[in-house]
C-alpha positions as CSV (number, residue, x, y, z in Angstrom):
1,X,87.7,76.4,107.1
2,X,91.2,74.8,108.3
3,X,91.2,72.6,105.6
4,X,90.8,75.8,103.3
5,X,93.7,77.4,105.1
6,X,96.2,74.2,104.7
7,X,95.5,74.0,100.7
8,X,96.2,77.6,100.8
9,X,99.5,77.8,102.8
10,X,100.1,74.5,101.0
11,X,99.7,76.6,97.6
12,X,101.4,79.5,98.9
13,X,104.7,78.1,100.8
14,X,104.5,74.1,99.5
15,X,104.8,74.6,95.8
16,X,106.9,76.6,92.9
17,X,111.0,76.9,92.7
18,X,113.2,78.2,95.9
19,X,112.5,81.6,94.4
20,X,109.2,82.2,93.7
21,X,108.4,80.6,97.5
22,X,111.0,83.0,98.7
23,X,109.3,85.6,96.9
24,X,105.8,84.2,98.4
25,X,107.4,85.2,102.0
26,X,109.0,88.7,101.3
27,X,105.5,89.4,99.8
28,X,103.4,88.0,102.8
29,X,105.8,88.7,105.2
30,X,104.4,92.7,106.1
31,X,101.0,90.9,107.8
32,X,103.5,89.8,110.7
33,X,105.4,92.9,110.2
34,X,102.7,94.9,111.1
35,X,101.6,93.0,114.5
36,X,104.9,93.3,115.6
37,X,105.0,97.1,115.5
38,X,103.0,98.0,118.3
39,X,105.0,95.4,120.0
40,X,108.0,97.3,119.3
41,X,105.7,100.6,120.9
42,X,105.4,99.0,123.8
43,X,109.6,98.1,124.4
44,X,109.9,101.5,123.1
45,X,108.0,103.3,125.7
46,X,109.7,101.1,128.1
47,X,112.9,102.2,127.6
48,X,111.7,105.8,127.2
49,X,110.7,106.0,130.6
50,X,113.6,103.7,132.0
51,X,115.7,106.6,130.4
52,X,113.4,109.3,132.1
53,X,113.4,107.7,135.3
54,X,117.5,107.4,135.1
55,X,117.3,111.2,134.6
56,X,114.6,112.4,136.9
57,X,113.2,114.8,134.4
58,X,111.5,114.0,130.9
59,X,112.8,115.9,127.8
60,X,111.3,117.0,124.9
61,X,112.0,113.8,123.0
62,X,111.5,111.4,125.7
63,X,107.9,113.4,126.5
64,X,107.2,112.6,122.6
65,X,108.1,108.6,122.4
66,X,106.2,108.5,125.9
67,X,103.4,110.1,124.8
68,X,103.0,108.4,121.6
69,X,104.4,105.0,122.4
70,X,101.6,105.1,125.5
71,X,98.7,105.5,122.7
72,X,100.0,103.1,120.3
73,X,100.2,100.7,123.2
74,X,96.5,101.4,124.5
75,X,95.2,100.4,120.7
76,X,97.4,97.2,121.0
77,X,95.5,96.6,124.3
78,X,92.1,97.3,122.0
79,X,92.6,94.9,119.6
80,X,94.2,92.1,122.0
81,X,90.9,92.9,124.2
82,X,88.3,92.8,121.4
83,X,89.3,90.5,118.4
84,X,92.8,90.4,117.4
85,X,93.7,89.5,113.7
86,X,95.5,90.9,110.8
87,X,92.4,93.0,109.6
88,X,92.5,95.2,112.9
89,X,95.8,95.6,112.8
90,X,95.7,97.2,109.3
91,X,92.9,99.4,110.0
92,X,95.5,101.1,112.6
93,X,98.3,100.7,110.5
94,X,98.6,104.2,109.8
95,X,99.4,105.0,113.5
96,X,101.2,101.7,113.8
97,X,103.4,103.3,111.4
98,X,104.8,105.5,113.1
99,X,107.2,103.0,114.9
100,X,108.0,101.8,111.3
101,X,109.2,105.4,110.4
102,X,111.0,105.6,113.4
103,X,113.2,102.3,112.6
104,X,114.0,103.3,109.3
105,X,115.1,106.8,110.6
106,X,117.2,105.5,113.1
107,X,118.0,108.6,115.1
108,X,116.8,108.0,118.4
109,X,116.4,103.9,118.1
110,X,119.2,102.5,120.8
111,X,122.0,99.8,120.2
112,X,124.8,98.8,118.2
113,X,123.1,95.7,116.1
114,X,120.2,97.6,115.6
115,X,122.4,100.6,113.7
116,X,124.1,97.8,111.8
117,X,120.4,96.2,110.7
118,X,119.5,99.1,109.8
119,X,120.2,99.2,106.1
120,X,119.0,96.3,104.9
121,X,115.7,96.9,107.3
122,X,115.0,99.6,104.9
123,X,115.5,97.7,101.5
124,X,113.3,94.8,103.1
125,X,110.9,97.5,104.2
126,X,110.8,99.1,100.8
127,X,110.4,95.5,98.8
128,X,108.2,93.8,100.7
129,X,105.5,96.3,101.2
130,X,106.0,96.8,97.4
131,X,105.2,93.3,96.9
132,X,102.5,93.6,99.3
133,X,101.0,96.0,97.4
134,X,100.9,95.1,94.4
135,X,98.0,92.5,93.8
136,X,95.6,95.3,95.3
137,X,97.1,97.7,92.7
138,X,97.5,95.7,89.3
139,X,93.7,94.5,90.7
140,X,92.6,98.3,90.2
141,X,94.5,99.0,87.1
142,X,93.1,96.0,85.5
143,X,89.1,96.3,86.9
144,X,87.6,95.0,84.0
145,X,83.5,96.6,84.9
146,X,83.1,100.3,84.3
147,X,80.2,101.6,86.5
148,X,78.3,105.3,85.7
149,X,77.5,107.0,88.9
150,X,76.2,110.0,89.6
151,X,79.6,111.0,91.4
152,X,81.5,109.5,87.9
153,X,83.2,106.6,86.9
154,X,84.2,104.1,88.9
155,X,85.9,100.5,88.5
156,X,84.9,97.5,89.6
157,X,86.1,94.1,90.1
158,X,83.0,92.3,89.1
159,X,79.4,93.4,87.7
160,X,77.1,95.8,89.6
161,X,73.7,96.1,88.9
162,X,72.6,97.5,92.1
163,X,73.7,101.4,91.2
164,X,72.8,101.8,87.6
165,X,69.0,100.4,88.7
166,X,68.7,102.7,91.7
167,X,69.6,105.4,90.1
168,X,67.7,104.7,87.0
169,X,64.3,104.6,89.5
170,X,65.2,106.7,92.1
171,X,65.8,110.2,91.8
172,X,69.0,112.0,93.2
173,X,68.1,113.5,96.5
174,X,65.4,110.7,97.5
175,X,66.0,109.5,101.2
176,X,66.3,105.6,100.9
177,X,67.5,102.9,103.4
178,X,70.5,100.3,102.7
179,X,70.0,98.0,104.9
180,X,71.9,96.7,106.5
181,X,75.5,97.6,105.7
182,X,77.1,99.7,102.8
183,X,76.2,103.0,103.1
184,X,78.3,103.7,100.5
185,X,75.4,103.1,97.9
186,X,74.0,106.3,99.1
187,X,77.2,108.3,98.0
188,X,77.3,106.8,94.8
189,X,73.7,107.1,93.8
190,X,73.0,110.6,95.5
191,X,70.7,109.7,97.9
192,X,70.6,110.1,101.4
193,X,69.7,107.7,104.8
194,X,66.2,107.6,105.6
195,X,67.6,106.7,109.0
196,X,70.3,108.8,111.0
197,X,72.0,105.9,111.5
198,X,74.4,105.2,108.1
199,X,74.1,101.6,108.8
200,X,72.6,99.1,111.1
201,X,74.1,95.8,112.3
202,X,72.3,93.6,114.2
203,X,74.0,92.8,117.9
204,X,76.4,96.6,117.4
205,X,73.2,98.2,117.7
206,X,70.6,98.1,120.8
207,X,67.3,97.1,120.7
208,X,66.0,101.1,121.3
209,X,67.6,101.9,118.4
210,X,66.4,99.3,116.1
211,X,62.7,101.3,117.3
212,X,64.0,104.3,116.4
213,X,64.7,103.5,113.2
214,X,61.3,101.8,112.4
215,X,59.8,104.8,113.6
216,X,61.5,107.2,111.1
217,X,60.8,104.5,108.4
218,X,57.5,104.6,109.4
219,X,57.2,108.5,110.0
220,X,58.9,108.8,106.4
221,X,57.0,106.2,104.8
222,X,60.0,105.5,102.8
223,X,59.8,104.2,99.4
224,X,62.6,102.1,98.3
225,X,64.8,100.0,100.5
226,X,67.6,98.4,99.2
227,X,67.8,94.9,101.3
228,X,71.1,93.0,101.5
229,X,69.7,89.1,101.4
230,X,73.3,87.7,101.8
231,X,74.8,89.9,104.8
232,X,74.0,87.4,106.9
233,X,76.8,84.8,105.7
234,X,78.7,87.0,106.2
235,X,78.7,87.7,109.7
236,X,80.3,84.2,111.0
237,X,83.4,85.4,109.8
238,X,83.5,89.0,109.8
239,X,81.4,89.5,113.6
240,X,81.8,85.6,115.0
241,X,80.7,87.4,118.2
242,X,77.9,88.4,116.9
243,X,74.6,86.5,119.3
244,X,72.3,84.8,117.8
245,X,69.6,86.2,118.9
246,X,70.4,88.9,117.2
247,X,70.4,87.3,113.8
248,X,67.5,85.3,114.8
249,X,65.3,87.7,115.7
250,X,66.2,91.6,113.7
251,X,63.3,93.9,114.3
252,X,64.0,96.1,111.7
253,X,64.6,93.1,109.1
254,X,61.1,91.9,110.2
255,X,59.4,95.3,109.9
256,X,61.3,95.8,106.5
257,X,59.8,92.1,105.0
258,X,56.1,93.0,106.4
259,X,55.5,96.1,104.9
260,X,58.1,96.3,101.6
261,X,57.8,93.8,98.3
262,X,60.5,93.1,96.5
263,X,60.6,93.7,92.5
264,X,64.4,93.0,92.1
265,X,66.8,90.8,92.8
266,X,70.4,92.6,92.2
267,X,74.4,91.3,92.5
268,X,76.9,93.4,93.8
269,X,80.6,92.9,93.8
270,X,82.0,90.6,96.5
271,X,78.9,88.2,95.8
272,X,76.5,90.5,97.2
273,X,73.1,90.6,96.7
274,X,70.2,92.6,96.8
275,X,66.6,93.3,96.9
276,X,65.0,96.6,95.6
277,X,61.8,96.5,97.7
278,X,59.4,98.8,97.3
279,X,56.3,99.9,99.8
280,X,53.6,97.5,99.5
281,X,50.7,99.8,98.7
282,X,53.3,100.8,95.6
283,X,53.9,99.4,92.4
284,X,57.3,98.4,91.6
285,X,58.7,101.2,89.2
């Protein structure tokens, strides 16, 4: 993995003219723009309740930047407390934001250097996350699979066999299981959770849950589950924390492999793949 990480800053930062590295940066550059927001929260609310404490009373404004700056603070203390990287921060980026917003504004953001950063803070701002941007969007202009769903048309990236065969075997309505993880498949092929759980991980979930759920599989008799074979690499980086134990020994994967057969082996985008498994006392359709 840190080998994979040096050929890839090497590839990013290490090769190509003066420009297009300096372009490389700009375009990079929001993923430690982002940390650094909440960080800015957290001087912020500092000096809003300096400026409070100076004046013995809190104003309208000052209530607002203490108030906020205090949240966005605690959800910097979440992510430093449970795992923090780059992903987290972006799921929280729309709150995160905020402080972005209130630098480019300007109105109530103290000192003289900052006023006279400000301007080109907001053409950076505007390029870079325009950069940033732009592989995700040219990658959904240019999907090259069409899929047929029962909700429409969607794009993909890469080939999906998993939704045309479900829904050409399964009938809208039908309460199925994904397991464990992309609960999205029932949106997409009209079909609801045999569990009420929308997905189940191994070592987020307890151990009286995971019997819950066998019980409603079992109470339901449930006749198709659609079994993700490859989730498991891909908890070691996605959930590191995840025990081991918990891999080792999944109830609900072992109750799921006794009692269900698998008649199909189907790929997904983002290499994913998985098994249509049907009871055993059924035939596969």
């Amino acid at each position: 993995m840190t080998r994979r990480s040096e050929n890839a800053r090497h590839q990013l930062f290490g090769t190509g003219s003066i420009g297009v590295r300096l372009i490389t940066v700009v375009a990079v550059s929001p993923g430690f723009l982002v940390p650094a927001l909440p960080l800015i929260a957290v001087g912020l609310l500092a000096y809003w309740m300096i400026q409070t404490w100076r004046r013995c009373e809190l104003q309208a404004v000052g209530s607002h930047y203490v108030l906020i700056c205090a949240v966005l603070s605690g959800l910097l203390l979440s992510i430093v407390v449970g795992r923090a990287d780059v992903i987290h921060f972006m799921y929280l980026l729309p709150l995160f934001s905020l402080v972005l917003g209130w630098m480019i504004e300007g109105r109530d953001i103290p000192g003289r250097i900052f006023r006279a950063v400000r301007p080109f803070l907001i053409v950076y701002t505007a390029i870079a996350f325009l950069f940033f941007a732009m592989p995700l969007l040219l990658r959904a202009i240019n999907t090259p699979g069409k899929v047929q769903t029962r909700r429409g048309v969607i794009s993909t990236a890469e080939d999906d066999q998993v939704i045309p065969y479900v829904q050409a075997r399964v009938a809208p309505g039908e309460n199925i299981l994904v397991y464990p993880y992309l609960p999205l498949y029932y949106y997409l092929t009209d079909t609801l959770s045999a569990s009420r759980y929308e997905y189940f991980q191994p070592g987020m979930h307890t151990l009286q849950q995971a019997r819950e759920m066998i019980a409603e599989l079992s109470s339901e008799r449930v006749r198709v589950i659609l079994f993700e074979a490859s989730f498991w690499e891909k908890i070691p980086s996605a959930w590191p924390e995840t025990p081991l134990a918990a891999i080792a020994h999944d109830p609900v994967a072992n109750y799921i492999q006794g009692r269900y057969r698998a008649c199909q082996s189907l790929s997904s985008p983002n290499n994913g793949r998985f098994l249509f498994m049907v009871r055993k006392d059924l035939a596969c359709p």
